[in-house]
C-alpha positions as CSV (number, residue, x, y, z in Angstrom):
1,X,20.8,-1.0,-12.5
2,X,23.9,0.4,-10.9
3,X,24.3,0.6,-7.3
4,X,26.8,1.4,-4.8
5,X,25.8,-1.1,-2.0
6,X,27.9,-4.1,-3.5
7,X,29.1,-5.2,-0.1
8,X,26.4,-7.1,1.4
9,X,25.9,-9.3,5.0
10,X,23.3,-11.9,4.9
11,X,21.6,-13.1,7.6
12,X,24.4,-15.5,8.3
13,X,26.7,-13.0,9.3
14,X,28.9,-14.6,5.7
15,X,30.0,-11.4,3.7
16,X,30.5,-11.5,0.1
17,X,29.3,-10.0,-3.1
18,X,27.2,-11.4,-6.3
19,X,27.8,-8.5,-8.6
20,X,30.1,-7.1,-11.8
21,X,31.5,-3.4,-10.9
22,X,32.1,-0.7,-13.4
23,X,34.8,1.6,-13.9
24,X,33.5,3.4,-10.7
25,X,33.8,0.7,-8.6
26,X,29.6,0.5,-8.3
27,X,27.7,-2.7,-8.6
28,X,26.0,-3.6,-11.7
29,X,22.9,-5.7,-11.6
30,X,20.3,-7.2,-13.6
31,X,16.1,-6.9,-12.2
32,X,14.0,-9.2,-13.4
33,X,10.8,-8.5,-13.6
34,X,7.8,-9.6,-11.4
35,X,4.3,-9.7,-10.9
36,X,3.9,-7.1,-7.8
37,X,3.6,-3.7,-8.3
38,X,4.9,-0.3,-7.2
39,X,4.2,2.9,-7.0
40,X,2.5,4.8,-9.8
41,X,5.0,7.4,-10.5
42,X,4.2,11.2,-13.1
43,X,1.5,13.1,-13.4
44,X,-1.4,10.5,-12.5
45,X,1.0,9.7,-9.0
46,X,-2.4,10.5,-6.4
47,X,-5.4,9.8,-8.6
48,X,-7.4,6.9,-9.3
49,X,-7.0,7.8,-12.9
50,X,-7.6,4.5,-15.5
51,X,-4.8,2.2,-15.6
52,X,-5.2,1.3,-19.4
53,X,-4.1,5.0,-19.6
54,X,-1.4,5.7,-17.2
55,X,-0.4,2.2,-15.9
56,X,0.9,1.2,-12.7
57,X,4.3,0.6,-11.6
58,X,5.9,-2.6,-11.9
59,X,8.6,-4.4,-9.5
60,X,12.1,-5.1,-10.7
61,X,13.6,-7.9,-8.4
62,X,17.6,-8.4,-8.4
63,X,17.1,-12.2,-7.7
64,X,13.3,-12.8,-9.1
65,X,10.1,-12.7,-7.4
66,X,11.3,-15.1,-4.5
67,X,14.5,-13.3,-3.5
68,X,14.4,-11.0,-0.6
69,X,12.7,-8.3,-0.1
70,X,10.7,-10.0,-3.3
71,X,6.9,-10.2,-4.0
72,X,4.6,-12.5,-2.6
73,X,1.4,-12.9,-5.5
74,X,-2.2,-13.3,-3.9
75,X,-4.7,-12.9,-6.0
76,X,-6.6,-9.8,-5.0
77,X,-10.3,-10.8,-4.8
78,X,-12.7,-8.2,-6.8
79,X,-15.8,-6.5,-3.9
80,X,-18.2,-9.1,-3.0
81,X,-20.8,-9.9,-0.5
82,X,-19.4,-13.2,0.0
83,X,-18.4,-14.0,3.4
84,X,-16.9,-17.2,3.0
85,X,-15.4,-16.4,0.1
86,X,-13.5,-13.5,2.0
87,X,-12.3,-15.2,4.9
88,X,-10.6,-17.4,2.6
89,X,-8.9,-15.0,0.8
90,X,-7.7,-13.3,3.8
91,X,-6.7,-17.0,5.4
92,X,-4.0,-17.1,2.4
93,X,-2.9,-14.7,2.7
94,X,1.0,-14.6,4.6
95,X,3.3,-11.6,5.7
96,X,6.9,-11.1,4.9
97,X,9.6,-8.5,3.2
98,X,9.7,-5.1,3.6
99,X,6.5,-2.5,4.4
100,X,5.7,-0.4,1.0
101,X,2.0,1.1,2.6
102,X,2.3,3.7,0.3
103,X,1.1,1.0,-2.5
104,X,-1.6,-0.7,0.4
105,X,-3.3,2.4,1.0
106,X,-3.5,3.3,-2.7
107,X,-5.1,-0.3,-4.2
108,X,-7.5,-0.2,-1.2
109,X,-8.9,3.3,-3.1
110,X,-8.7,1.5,-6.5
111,X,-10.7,-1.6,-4.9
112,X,-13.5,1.2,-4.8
113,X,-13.0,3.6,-7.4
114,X,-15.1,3.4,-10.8
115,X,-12.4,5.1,-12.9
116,X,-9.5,3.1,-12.5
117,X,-11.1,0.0,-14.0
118,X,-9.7,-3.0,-11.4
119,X,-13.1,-4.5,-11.7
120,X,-15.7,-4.9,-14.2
121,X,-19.4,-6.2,-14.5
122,X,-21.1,-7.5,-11.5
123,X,-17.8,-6.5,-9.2
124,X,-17.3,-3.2,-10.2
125,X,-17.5,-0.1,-7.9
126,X,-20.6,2.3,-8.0
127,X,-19.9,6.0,-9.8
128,X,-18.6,8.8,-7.6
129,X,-22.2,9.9,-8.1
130,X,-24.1,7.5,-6.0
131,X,-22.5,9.2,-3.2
132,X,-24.6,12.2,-3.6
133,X,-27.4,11.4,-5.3
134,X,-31.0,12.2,-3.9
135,X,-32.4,8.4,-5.0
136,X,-32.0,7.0,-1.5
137,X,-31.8,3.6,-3.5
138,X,-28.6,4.0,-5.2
139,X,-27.3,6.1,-2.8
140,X,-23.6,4.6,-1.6
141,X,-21.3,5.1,1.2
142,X,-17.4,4.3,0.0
143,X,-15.6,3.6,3.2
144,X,-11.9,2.2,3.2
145,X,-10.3,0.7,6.6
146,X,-6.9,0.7,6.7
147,X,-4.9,-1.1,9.6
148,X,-1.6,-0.4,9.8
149,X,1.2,-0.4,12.4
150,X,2.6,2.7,10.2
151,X,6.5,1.5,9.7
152,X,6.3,2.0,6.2
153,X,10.1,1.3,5.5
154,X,10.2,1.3,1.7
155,X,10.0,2.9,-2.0
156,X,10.9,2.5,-5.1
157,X,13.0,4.2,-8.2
158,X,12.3,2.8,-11.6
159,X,10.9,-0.2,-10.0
160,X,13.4,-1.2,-8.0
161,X,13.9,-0.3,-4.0
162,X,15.3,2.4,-3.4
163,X,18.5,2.1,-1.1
164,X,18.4,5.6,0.2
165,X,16.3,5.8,3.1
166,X,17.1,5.8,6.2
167,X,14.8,2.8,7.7
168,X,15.2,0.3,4.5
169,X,16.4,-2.9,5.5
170,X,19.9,-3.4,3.8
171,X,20.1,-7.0,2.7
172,X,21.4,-4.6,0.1
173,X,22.2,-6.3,-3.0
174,X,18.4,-6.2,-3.7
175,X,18.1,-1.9,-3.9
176,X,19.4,0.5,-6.5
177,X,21.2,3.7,-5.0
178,X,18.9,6.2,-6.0
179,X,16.4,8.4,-4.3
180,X,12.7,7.1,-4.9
181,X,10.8,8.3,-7.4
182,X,7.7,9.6,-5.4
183,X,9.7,10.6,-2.0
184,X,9.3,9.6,0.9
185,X,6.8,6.7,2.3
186,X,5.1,8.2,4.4
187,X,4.8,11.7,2.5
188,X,3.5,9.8,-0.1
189,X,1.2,8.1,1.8
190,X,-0.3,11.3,2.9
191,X,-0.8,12.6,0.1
192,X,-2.3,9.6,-1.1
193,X,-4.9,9.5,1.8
194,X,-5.6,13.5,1.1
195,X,-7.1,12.5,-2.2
196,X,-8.9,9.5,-1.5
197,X,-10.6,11.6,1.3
198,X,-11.4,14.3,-1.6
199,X,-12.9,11.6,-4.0
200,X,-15.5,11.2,-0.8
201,X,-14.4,7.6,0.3
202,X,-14.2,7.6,4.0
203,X,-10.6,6.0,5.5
204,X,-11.1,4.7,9.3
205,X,-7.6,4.2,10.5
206,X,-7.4,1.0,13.1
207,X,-3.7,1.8,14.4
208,X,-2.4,-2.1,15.6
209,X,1.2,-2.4,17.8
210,X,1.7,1.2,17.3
211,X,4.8,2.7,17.9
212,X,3.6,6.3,19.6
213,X,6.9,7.2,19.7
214,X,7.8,7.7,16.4
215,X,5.8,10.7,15.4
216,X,5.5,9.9,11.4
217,X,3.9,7.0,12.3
218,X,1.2,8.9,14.3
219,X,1.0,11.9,12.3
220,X,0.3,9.4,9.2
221,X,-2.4,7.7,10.9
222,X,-4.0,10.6,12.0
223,X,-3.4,12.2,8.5
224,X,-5.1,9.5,7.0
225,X,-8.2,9.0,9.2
226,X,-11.4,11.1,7.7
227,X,-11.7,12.6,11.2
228,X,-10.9,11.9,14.8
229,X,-14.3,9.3,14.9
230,X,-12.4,7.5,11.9
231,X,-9.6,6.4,13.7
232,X,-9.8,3.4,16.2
233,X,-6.4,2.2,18.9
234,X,-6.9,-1.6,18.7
235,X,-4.2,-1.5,21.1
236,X,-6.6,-0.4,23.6
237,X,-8.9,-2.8,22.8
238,X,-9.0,-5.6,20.0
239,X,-8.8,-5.8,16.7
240,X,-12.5,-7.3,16.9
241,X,-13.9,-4.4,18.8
242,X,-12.1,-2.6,16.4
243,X,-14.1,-3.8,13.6
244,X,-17.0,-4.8,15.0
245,X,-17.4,-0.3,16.5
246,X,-16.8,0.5,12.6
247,X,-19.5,-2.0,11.5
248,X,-21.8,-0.5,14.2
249,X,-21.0,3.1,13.2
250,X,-22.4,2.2,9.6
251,X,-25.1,0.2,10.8
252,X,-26.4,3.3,12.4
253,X,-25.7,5.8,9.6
254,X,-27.8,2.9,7.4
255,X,-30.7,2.8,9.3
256,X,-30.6,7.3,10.0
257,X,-30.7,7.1,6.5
């Protein structure tokens, strides 16, 4: 890919460069791919839509998967009632390069959605119809939590991060100078919530180290949340009571029901 951003700083303060330049002077660079995914870019952007049809967007990497602002791979575990088998996942599990919640908020909907075909047999999500149906025993709720801090601080343009926007962190070797394919992060995001909400899963928002000052961050959070009773300030509280008020609220609509 060709960028513009061929003077780069790393995080020793040690400038230099690691590319070829065109006739333009711009940086020329070769992506490898990697096993982490992007956003899902045409038509099929903001719908669960089968992936065997429209696929998924893939991650180009200047540097492979373990270069910054790279992809960490954990296995994502298919829906199960296994407790032990959850906490382990989520114990794996580490945090590091940038923040693409665009991409979070859109594989927790495919994690429940029975047209996008993540899971099969045993693990695969109930129809869109159990929601409404009138057999109270294959009747379903969906319900999607999303915790977020909201600095969602990246996209991507033909797989690669895009280098122009305003909050990306520029390392900058690793971006391609063009805008990103889907917009911005946290328009995207919101658009992303709007039809999750309209497929009739419910989103609770748990908003964690919050920035209330910056006002897309809030706005996002509140976009996203079903309705005011869906979204929870674990930094009034904890994240336990945070979780433990959602599992009560379902516990009750369980038992009304």
């Amino acid at each position: 890919f060709r960028s513009s951003y061929q003077d780069w700083r790393d995080w020793n303060g040690d400038w230099g460069s690691n590319c070829t330049h065109d006739a333009d002077g711009y940086c020329m660079s070769t992506a490898a791919i990697t096993n982490c995914v992007t956003e899902r870019t045409g038509s099929q952007a903001y719908t669960d839509a089968s992936a065997g049809y429209f696929p998924l967007g893939r991650q180009y990497v200047v540097g492979g998967a373990s270069a910054s602002n790279g992809c960490t791979v954990t296995k994502m575990l298919p829906l199960t009632t296994n407790k032990t088998d959850l906490i382990n996942t989520i114990s794996a599990m580490s945090a590091g390069n940038n923040t693409v919640g665009q991409v979070g908020i859109a594989w927790g909907w495919y994690a429940l959605s029975p047209n996008i075909g993540l899971f099969t047999g045993a693990n695969a999500p109930a129809g869109y119809d159990k929601l409404t149906t009138t057999v109270a025993t294959q009747k379903v709720r969906k319900v999607m939590v999303l915790m977020t801090d909201a600095e969602y601080n990246s996209a991507y343009a033909n797989g690669v991060m895009s280098g122009q926007l305003n909050y990306v962190n520029y390392n900058t070797r690793k971006v391609i100078d063009m805008p990103p394919d889907n917009g911005d992060p946290y328009d995207q995001s919101k658009a992303m919530c709007s039809a999750i909400k309209a497929s009739g899963v419910e989103v609770y928002v748990i908003t964690f180290q919050l920035d209330k000052s910056r006002p897309e961050r809030v706005d996002l959070t509140t976009s996203c949340a079903t309705d005011a009773n869906h979204l929870i300030d674990a930094d009034t509280t904890s994240l336990d009571a945070a979780f433990t008020k959602i599992a009560n609220q379902l516990n009750e609509m369980r038992i009304a029901n």
